[in-house]
C-alpha positions in Angstrom: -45.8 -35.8 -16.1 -46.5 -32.0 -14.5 -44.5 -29.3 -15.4 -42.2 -27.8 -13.1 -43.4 -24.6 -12.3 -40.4 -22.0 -12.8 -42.5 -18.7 -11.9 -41.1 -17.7 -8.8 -37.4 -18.7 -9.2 -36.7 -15.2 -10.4 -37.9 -13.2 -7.2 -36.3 -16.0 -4.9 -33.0 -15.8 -6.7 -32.8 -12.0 -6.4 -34.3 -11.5 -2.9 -31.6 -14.3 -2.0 -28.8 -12.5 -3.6 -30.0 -9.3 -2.4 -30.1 -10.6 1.0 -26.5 -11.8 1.1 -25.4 -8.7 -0.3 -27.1 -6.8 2.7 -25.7 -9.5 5.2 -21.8 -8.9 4.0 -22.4 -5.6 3.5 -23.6 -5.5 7.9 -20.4 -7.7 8.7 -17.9 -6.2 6.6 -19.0 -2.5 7.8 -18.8 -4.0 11.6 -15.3 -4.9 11.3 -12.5 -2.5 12.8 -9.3 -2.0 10.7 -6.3 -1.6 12.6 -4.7 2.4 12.4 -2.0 3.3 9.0 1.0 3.6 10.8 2.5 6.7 12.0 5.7 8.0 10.3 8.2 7.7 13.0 10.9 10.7 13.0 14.3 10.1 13.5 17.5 12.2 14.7 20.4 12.1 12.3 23.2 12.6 13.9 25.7 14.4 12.2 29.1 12.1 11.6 33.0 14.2 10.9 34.9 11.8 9.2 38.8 13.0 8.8 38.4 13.4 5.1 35.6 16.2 5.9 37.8 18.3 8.0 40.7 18.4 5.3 41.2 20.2 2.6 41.8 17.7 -0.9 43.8 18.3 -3.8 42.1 17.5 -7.1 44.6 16.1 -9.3 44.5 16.7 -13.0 44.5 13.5 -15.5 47.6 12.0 -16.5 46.7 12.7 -20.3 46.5 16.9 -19.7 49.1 18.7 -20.6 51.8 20.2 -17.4 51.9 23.7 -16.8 
């Protein structure tokens, strides 16, 4: 029975590899990414609630002493 010959499956494997590398490397550098999105600025609006425009009394707690 002849031996296989196994000298050149070491150049075909590489230049195969090598090839696909080059081939993704052309498609994935063809392909277009969409943009980052841009921040969007908003307004804030300033809101007066009642309890802004009026003046609060802070209490002291039940446990200090009265003066």
């Amino acid at each position: 029975m002849p031996q296989l010959n196994t000298s050149t499956w070491f150049i075909t494997i590489i230049s195969s590899l090598a090839t696909l590398f080059i081939l993704f490397q052309l498609k994935i550098s063809t392909q277009t990414f969409p943009s980052p999105p841009s921040p969007k600025i908003f307004t804030t609006q300033e809101v007066k609630n009642p309890w802004e425009l009026k003046w609060t009394k802070i209490y002291l707690p039940l446990s200090s002493p009265q003066q």
